[in-house]
Each structure stands twice: as C-alpha cells, then as structure tokens.
ZADO-1210 file (C-alpha; in nm, 4 decimals, padded with zeros to 6 digits):
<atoms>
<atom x="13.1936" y="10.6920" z="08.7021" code="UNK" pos="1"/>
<atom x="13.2392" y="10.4465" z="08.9610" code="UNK" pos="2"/>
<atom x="12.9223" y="10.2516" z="09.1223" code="UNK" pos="3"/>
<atom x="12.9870" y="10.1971" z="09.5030" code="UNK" pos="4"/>
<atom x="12.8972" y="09.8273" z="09.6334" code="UNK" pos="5"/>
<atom x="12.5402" y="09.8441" z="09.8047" code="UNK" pos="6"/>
<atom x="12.7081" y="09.7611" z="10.1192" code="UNK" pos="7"/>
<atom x="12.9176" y="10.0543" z="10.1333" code="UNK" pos="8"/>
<atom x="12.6129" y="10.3087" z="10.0520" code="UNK" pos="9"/>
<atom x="12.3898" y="10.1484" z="10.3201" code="UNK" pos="10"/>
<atom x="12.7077" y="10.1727" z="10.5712" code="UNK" pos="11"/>
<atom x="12.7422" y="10.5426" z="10.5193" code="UNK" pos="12"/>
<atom x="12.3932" y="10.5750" z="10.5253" code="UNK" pos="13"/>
<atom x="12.3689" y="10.4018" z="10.8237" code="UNK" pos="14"/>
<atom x="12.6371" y="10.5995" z="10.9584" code="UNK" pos="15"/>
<atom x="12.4720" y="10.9605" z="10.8439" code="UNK" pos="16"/>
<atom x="12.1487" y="10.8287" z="11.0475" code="UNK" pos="17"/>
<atom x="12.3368" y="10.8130" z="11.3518" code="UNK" pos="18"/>
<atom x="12.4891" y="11.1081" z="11.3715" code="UNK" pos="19"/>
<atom x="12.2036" y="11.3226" z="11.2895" code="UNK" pos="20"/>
<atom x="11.9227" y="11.0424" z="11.5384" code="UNK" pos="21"/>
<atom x="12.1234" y="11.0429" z="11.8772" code="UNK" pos="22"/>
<atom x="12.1610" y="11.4353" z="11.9285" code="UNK" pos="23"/>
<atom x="11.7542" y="11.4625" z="11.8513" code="UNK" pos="24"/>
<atom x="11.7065" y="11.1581" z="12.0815" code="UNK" pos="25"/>
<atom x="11.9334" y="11.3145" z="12.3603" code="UNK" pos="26"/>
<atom x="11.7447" y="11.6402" z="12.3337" code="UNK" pos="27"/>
<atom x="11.4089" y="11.4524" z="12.3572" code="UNK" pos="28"/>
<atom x="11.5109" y="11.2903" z="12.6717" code="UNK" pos="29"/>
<atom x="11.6636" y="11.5900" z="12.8372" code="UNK" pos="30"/>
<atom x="11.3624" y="11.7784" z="12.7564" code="UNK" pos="31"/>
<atom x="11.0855" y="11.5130" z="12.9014" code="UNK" pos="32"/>
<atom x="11.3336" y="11.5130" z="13.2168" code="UNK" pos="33"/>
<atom x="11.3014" y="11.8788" z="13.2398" code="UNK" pos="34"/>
<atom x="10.9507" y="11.9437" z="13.1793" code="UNK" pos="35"/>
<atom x="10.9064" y="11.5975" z="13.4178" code="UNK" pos="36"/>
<atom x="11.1404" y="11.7416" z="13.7045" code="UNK" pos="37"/>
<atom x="10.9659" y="12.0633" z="13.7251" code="UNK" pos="38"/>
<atom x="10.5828" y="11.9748" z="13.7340" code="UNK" pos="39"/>
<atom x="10.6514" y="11.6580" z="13.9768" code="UNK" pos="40"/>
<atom x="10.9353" y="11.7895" z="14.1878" code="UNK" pos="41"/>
<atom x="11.2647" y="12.0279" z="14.2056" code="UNK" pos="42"/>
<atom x="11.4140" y="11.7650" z="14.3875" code="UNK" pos="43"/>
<atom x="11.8742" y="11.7223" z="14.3061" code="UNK" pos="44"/>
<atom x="11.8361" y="11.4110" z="14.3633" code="UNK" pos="45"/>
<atom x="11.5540" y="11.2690" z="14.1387" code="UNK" pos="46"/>
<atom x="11.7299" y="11.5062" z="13.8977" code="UNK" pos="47"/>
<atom x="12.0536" y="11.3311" z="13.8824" code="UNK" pos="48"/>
<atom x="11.8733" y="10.9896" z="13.8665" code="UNK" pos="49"/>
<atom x="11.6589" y="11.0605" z="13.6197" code="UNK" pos="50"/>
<atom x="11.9478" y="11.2188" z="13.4245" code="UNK" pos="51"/>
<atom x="12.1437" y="10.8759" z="13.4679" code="UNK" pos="52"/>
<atom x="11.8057" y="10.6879" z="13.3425" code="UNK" pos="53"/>
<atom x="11.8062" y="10.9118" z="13.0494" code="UNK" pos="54"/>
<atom x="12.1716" y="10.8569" z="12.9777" code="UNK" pos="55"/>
<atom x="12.1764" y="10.4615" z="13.0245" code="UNK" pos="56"/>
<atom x="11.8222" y="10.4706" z="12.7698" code="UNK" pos="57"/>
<atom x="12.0371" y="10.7052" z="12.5286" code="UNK" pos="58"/>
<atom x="12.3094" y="10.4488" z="12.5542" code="UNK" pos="59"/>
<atom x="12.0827" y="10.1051" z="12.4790" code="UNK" pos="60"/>
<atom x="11.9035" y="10.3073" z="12.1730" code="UNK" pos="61"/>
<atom x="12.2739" y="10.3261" z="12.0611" code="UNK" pos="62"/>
<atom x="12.3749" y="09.9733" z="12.1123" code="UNK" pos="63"/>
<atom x="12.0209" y="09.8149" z="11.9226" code="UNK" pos="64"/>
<atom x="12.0814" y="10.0868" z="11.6883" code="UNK" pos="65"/>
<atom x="12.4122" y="09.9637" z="11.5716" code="UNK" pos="66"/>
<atom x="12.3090" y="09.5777" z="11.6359" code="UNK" pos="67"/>
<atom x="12.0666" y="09.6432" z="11.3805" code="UNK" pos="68"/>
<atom x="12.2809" y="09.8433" z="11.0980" code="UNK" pos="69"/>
<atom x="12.5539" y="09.5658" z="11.1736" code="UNK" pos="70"/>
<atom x="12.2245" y="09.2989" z="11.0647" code="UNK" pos="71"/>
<atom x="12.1517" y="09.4781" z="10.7440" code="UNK" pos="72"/>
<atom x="12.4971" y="09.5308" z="10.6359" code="UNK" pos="73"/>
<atom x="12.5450" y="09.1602" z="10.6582" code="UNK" pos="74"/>
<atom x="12.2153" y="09.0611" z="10.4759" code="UNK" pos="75"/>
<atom x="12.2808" y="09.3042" z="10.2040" code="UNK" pos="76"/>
<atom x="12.6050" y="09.1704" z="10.1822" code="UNK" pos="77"/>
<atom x="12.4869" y="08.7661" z="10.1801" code="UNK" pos="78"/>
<atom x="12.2017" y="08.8998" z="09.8864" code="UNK" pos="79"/>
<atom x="12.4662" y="09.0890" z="09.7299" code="UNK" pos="80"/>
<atom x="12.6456" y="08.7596" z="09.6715" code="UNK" pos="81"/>
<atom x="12.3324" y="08.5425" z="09.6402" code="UNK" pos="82"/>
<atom x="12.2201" y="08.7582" z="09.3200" code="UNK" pos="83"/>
<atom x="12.5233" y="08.6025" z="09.1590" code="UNK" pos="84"/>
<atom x="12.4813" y="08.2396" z="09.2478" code="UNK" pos="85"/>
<atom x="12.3822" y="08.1089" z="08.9155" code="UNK" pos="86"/>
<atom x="12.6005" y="08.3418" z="08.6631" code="UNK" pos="87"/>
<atom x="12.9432" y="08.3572" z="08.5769" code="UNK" pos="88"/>
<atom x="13.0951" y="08.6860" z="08.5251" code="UNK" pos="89"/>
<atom x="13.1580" y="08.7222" z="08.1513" code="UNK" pos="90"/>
<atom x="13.5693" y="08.7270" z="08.1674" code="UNK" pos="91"/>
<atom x="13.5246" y="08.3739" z="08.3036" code="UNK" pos="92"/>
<atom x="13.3147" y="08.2167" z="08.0139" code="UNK" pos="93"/>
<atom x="13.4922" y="08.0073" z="07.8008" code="UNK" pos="94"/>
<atom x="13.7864" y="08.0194" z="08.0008" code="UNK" pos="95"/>
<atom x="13.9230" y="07.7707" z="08.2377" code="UNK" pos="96"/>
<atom x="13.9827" y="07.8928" z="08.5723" code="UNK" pos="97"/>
<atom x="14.1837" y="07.7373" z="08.8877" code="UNK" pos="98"/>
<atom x="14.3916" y="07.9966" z="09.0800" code="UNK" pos="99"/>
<atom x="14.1969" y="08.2610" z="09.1669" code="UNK" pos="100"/>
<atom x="14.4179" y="08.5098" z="09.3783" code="UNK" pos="101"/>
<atom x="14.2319" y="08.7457" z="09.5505" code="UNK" pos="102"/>
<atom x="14.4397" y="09.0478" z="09.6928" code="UNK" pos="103"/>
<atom x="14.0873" y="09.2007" z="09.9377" code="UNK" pos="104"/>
<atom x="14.1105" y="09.1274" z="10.3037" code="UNK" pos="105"/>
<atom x="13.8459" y="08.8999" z="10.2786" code="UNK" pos="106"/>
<atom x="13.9473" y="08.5561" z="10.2421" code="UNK" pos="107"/>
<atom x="13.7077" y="08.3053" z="10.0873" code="UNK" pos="108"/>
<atom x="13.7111" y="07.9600" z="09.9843" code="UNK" pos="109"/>
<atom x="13.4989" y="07.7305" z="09.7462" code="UNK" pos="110"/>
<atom x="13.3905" y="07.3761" z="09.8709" code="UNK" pos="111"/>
<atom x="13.3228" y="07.1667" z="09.5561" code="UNK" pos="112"/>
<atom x="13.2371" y="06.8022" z="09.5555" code="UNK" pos="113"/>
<atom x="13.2570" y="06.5177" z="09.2569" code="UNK" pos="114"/>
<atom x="13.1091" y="06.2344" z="09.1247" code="UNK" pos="115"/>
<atom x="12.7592" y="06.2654" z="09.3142" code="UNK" pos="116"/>
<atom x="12.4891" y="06.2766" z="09.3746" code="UNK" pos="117"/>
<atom x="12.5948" y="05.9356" z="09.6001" code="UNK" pos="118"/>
<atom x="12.2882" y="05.7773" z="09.8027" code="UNK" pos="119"/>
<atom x="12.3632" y="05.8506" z="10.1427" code="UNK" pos="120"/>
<atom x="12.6908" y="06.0105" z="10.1442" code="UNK" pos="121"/>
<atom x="12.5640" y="06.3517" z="09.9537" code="UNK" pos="122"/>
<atom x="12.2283" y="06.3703" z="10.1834" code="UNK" pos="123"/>
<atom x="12.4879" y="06.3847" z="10.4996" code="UNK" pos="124"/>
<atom x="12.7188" y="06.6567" z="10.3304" code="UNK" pos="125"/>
<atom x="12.3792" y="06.8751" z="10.2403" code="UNK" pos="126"/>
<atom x="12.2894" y="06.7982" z="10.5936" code="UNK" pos="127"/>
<atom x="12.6459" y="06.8816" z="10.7509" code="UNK" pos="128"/>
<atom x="12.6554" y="07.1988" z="10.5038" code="UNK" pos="129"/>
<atom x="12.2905" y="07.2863" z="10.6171" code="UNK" pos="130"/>
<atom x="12.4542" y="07.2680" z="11.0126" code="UNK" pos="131"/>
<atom x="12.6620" y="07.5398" z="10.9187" code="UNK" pos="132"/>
<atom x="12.5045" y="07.7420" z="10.7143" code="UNK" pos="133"/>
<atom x="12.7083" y="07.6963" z="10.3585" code="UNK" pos="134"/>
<atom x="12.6842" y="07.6958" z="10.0299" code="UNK" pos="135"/>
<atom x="12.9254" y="07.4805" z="09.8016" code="UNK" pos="136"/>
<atom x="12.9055" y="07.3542" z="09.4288" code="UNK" pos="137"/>
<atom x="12.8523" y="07.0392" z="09.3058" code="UNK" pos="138"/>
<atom x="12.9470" y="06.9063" z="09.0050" code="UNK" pos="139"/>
<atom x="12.7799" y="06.5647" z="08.9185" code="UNK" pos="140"/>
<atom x="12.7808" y="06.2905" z="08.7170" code="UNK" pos="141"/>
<atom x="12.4519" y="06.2237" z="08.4946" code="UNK" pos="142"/>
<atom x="12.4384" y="05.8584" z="08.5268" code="UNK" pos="143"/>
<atom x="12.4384" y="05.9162" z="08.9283" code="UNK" pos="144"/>
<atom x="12.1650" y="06.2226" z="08.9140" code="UNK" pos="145"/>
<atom x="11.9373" y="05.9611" z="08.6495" code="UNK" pos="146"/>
<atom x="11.9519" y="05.7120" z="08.9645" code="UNK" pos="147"/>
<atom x="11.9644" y="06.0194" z="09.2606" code="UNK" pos="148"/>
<atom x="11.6806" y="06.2345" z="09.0952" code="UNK" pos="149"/>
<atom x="11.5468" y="06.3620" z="09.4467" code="UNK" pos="150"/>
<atom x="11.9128" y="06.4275" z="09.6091" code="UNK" pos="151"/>
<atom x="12.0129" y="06.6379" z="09.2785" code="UNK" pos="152"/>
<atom x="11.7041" y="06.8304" z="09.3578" code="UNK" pos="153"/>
<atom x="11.7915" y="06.8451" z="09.7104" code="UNK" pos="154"/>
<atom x="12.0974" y="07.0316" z="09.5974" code="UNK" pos="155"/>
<atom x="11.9513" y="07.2354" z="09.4185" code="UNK" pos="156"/>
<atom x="11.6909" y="07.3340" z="09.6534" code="UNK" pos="157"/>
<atom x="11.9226" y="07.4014" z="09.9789" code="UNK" pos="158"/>
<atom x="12.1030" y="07.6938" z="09.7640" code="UNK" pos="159"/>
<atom x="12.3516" y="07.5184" z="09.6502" code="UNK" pos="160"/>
<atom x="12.5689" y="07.4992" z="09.2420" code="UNK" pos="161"/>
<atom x="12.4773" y="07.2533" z="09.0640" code="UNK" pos="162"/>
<atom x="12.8030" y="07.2125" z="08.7666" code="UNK" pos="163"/>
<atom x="12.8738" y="06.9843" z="08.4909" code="UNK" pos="164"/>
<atom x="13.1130" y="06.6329" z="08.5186" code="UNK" pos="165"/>
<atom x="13.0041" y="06.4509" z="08.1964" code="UNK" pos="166"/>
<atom x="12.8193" y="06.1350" z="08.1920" code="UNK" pos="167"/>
<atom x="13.0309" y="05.8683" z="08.2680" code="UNK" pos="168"/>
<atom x="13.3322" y="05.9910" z="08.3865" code="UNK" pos="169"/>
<atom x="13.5595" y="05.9021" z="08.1352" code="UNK" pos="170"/>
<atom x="13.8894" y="06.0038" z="08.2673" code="UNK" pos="171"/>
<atom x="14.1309" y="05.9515" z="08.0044" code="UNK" pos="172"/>
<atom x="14.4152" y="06.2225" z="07.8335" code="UNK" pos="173"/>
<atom x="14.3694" y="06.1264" z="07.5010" code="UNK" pos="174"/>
<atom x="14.1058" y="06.2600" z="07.2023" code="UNK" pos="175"/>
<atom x="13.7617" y="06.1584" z="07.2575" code="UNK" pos="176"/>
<atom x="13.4976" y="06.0844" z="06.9896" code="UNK" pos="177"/>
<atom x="13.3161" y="06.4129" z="06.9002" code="UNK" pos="178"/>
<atom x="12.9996" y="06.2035" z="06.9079" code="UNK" pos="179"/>
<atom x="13.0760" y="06.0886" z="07.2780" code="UNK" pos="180"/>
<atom x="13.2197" y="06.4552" z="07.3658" code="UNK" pos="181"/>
<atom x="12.9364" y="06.6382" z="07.2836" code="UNK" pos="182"/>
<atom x="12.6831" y="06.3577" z="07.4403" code="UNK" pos="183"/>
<atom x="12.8947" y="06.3272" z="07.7843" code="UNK" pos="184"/>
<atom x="12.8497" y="06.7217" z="07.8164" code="UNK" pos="185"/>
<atom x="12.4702" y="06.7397" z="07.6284" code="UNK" pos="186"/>
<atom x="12.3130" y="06.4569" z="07.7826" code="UNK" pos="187"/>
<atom x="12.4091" y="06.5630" z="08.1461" code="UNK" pos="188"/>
<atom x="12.3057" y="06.9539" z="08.0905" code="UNK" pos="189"/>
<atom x="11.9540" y="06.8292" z="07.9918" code="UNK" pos="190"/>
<atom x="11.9152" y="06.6213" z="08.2461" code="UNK" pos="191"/>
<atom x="12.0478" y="06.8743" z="08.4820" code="UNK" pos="192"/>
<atom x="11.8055" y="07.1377" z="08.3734" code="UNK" pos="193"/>
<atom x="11.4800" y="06.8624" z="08.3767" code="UNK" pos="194"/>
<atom x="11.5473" y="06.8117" z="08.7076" code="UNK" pos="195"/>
<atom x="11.6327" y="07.1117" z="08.8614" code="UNK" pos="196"/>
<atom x="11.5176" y="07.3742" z="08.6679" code="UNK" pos="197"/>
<atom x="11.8733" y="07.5290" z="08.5995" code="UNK" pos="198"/>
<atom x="12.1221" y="07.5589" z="08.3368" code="UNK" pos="199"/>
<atom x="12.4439" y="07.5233" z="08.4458" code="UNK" pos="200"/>
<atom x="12.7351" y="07.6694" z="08.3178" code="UNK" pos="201"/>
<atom x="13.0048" y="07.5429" z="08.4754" code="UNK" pos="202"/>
<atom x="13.2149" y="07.2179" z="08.3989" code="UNK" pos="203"/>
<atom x="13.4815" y="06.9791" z="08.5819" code="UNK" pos="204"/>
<atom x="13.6909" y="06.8029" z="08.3615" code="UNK" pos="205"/>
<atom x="13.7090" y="06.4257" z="08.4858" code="UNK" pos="206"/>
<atom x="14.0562" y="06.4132" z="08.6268" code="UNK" pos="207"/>
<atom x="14.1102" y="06.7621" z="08.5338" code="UNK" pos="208"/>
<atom x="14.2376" y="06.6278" z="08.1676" code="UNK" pos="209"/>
<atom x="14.1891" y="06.9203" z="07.9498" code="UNK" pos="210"/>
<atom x="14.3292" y="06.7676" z="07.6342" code="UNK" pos="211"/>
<atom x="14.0466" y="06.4621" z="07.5207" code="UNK" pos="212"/>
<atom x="13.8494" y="06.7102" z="07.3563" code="UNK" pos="213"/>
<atom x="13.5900" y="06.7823" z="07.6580" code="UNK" pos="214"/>
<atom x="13.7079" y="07.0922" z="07.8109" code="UNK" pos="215"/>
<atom x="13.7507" y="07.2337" z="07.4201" code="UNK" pos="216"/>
<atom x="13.3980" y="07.1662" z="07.3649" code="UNK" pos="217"/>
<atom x="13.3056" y="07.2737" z="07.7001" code="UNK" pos="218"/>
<atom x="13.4623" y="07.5927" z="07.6519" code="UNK" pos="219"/>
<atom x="13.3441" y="07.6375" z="07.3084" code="UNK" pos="220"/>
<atom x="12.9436" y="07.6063" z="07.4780" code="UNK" pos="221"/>
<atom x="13.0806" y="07.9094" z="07.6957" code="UNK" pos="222"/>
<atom x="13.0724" y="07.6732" z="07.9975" code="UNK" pos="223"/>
<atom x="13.3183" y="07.8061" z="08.2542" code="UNK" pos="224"/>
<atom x="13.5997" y="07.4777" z="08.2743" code="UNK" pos="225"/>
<atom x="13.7022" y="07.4287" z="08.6491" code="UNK" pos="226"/>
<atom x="13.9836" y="07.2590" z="08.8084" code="UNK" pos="227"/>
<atom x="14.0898" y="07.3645" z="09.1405" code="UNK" pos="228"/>
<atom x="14.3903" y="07.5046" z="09.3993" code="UNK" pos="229"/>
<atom x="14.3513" y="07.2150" z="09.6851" code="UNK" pos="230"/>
<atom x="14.3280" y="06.8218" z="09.6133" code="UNK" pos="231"/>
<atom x="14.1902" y="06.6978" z="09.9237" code="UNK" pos="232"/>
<atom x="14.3427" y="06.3282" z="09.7646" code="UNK" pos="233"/>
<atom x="14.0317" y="06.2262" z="09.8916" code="UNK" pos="234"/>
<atom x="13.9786" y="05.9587" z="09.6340" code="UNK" pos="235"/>
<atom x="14.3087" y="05.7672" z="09.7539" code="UNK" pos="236"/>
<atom x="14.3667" y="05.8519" z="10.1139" code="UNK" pos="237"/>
<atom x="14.0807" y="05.6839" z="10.3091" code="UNK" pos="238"/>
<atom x="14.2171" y="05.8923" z="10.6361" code="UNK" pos="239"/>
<atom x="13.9863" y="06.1734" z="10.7258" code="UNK" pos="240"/>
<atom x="14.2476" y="06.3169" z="10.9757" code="UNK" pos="241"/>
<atom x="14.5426" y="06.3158" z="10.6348" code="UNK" pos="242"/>
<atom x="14.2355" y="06.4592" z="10.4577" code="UNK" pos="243"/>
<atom x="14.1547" y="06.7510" z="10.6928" code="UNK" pos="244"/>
<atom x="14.5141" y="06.8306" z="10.6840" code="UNK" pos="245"/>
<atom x="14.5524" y="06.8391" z="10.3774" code="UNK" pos="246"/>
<atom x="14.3119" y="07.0427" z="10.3127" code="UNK" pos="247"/>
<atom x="14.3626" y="07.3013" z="10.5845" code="UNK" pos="248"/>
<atom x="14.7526" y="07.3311" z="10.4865" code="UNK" pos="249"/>
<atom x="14.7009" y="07.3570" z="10.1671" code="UNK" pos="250"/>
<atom x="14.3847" y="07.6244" z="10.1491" code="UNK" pos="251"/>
<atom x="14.4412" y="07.9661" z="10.0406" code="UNK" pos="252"/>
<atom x="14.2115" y="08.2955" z="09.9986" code="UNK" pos="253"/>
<atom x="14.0396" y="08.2519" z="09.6953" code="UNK" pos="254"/>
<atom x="14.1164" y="07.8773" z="09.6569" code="UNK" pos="255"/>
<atom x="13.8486" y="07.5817" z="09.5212" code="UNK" pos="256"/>
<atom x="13.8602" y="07.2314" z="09.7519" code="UNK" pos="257"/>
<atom x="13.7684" y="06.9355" z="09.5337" code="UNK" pos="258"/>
<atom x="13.6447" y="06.6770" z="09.7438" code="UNK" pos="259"/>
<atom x="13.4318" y="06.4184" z="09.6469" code="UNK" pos="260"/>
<atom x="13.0580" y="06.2783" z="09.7326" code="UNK" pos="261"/>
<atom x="13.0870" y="05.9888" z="09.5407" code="UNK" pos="262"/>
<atom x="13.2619" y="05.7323" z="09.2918" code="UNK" pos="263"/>
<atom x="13.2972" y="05.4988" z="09.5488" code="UNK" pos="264"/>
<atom x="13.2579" y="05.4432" z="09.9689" code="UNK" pos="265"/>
<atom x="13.2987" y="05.8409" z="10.1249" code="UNK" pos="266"/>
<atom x="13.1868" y="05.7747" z="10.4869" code="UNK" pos="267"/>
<atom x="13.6303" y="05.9217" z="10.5013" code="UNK" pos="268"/>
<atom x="13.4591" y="06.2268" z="10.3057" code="UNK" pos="269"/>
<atom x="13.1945" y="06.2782" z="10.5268" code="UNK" pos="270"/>
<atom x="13.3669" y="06.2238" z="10.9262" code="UNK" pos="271"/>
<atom x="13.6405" y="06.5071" z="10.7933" code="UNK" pos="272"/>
<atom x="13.3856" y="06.7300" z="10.6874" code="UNK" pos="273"/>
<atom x="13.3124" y="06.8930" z="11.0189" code="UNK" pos="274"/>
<atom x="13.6963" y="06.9576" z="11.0588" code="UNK" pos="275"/>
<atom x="13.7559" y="07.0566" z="10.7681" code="UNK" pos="276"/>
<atom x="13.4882" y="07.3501" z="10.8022" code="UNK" pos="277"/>
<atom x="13.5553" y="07.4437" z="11.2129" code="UNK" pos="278"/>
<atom x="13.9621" y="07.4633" z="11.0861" code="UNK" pos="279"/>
<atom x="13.8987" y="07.7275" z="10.7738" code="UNK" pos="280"/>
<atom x="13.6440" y="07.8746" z="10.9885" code="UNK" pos="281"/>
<atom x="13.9177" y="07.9709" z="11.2548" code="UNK" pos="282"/>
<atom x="14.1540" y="08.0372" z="10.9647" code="UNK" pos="283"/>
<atom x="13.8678" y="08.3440" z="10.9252" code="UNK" pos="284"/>
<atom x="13.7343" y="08.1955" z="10.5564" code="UNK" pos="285"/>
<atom x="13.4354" y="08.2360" z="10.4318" code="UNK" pos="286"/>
<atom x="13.2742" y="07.9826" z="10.2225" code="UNK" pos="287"/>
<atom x="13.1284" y="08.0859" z="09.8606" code="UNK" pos="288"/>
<atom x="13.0045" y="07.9098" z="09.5810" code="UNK" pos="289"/>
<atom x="13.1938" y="07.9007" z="09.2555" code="UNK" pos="290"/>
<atom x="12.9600" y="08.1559" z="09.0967" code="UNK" pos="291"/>
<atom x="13.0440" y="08.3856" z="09.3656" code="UNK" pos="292"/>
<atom x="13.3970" y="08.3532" z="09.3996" code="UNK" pos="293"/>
<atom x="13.4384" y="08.4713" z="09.0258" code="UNK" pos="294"/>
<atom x="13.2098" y="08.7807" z="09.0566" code="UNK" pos="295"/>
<atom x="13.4149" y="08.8475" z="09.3832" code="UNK" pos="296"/>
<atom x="13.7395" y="08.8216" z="09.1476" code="UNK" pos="297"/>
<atom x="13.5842" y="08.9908" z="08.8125" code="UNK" pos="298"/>
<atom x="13.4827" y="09.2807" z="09.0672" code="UNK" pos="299"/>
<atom x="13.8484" y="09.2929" z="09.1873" code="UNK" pos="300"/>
<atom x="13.9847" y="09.3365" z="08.8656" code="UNK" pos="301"/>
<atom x="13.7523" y="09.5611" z="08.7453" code="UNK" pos="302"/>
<atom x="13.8392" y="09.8324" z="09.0302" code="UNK" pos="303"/>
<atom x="14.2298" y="09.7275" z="08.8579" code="UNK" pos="304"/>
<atom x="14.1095" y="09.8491" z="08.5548" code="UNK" pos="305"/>
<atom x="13.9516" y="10.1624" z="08.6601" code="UNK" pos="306"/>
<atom x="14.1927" y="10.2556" z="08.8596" code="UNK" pos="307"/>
<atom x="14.4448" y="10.2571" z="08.5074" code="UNK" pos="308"/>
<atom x="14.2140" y="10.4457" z="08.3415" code="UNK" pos="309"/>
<atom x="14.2111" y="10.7297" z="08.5790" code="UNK" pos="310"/>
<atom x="14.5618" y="10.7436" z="08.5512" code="UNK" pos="311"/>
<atom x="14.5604" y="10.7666" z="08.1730" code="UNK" pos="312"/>
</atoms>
C-alpha cells in the first residue's frame, strides 16, 4: 500500500477542517445576530449592518484560517526534508551520483562548496547563506578544518552538510597508494566526526578523478561519491559576473553547483554569491542540501516503481 507524504495528509486535513468549521462559524454568527437584533432592537437597518459585520468577521476567520494551514504545510514540508539532512537514501550508497533529473514540478538545486573551511571567505558564505535562509553542503579538506576547527563547526551548527574531500587534495588521474587512499579518506572522516559530531557519508573526488583509487575506496566505505551538473569554473575565472552566468545558464532542476570556499583567494566566490542566489531564486529554485536532493530523487523513483507494480 502506498504511504501518502505528510504534507499531503495535513493538506486534506486541513482542507476537511474547513469545510466542516465555516458553516458552524456562519451559523454561530447568524444566530448571536438574531438573538442580538431581537432583545436590543427590530431595527432593518442595524440588521443589515450587523449582517455585513458578521459577513466581513466570517470572511477574516477564513483568510487567518488559510494563512495558517498555508504556515503548517510549509513547516511540515521544510521538517519533512530536514529529517533527511544527514542520510543518504540507500540506492545512492556506494554509488556515484551527478545528474540527478528530477521530472516533479518542483525544481531544486544543491549549492556545494570545496576546499574549505577558508578563514574568512567560508564565515561570509555561512553569513550570506544565513541572509537567505539556505542550506548547502560542504565538502572540506582536513588539513583546512585541523587549522579552521571553529568555522567547520560553524558549518555544522547553521544546518548545513558537512562531506568528505580527502586530506590534501591530491588531484591526480593516476593509482594512488592504498596506504595514502585509505588515510586521505580515514584521517579526514575522524577528524570530521571529532569536531562536529557527525559522520559523513558523502565524498568529492578532488578534480572529480574517479580512477586513482579514491572514489573505489570511497565507494567501497558506502560513502555516496559526488561530482556535479554545473562548474561554476570558479577556480580559473576570477570574474564574479562570468561566474554568476555561468552558473545561472547552466543550472537545471535537480542540478549540484560546485563552487568553491577555498584553495586559494575567493573574495570572486563570495561578491557573486548574492547573484547567484536572487537569479535561481527568480528562476523559482529551491535550494536543498545534497542529502535532500537524493531522498527527493529516491522518493521519485520509488512512486516509478510502484506505479509498475500495479500494472503487473
């Protein structure tokens, strides 16, 4: 049997209430005018006004009425999602993942950033993020989060992902040392979890090079390997304006931004960061962690294969 989404029991709930408060409030009003009318006075007039008091009250019961179904159908929906934020659906682990092509109406998009956490540069993302009330991934470096200790926590602490990018960053497309491989991944995930209290289980491949023997291991831990849909080029073009429109041209519903915190100078990183967000905002996308993107995806294709069951 299929489980409707919270959202969509509370909505016909909501609905239901409606339709069986308003007639009960109506009545109530029209029967306090009547009783009111005939002890005080039989007077038309005061009649009619009190009948258009009654009907503007009836009306502004409505309105805060469905103000306030329209609040909780959003909350449910943002805990919905924020129940997810630190798992990966199980399709996804082990697996590398970097188109994800939603088919729903909604369109959402993942900000994630590299190579943090950066002194300076992160703590003004977090704090331009913060401004706007999103939540992106991170996926950092363990050297930087050994020097950053109190931004990583930051992260961690404003509701954001916290993912995997190895140690040093070695960016390079041939094998790797097993030694080095499994330290590079190891050494960062313990550090991650000492100071943050989470275990991640995502991973960004330096580069994206999924042939050095890191992405293998990575995959073999059941960390979730990935890439993404949109290079901002951030990391070469030093232009925030070519960087917002790169970005913006390029974005699609269900795609993953990499951008980057750090590895270098990002004050380019951080002045396109406001445009980048206003443009996909008025593009109608919605902003999701990594996490939340898959279960948004796994959910999708689990209606798919419900739906060819029932017509087995």
């Amino acid at each position: 049997m299929q489980i409707k989404p919270l959202t969509t029991i509370i909505a016909a709930t909501s609905s239901f209430l409606i339709a069986m408060l308003l007639p009960d409030i109506i009545w109530a009003k029209q029967q306090a005018t009547t009783t009111g009318s005939t002890a005080i006075t039989t007077n038309t007039n005061n009649q009619i006004a009190n009948n258009k008091d009654n009907q503007f009250e009836v009306i502004k019961i409505s309105s805060v009425l469905a103000k306030n179904i329209n609040t909780t159908q959003q909350k449910l929906k943002e805990l919905e999602l924020k129940t997810f934020d630190l798992s990966v659906p199980k399709r996804f682990q082990g697996k590398t993942v970097q188109n994800i092509t939603l088919k729903n109406k909604q369109k959402v998009i993942a900000l994630t950033f590299d190579d943090g956490p950066w002194n300076k540069t992160t703590e003004k993302i977090l704090d331009i993020l913060k401004k706007h009330n999103i939540k992106a991934t991170f996926f950092v470096l363990g050297q930087r989060l050994n020097k950053q200790k109190e931004i990583g926590k930051k992260i961690v602490e404003e509701g954001h992902v916290i993912g995997n990018h190895t140690w040093n960053h070695p960016a390079q497309k041939n094998k790797m040392n097993q030694d080095r491989i499994e330290s590079e991944i190891g050494q960062t995930g313990k550090l991650i979890y000492q100071i943050t209290g989470k275990t991640t289980k995502l991973f960004r491949p330096p580069g994206g090079f999924l042939e050095n023997g890191l992405a293998d291991y990575a995959k073999e831990r059941k960390d979730t390997v990935v890439l993404w849909s949109t290079d901002s080029k951030d990391w070469y073009d030093k232009s925030a304006q070519e960087i917002t429109k790169k970005v913006l041209s390029k974005s699609r519903n269900g795609g993953i931004v990499l951008l980057h915190d750090g590895g270098g100078p990002r004050d380019h990183v951080v002045e396109a960061l406001p445009n980048i967000i206003n443009g996909l905002k008025q593009q109608d996308y919605e902003f999701v962690t990594i996490p939340e993107l898959l279960t948004i995806k796994d959910r999708e294709l689990h209606q798919e294969e419900l739906a060819k069951q029932r017509k087995k």
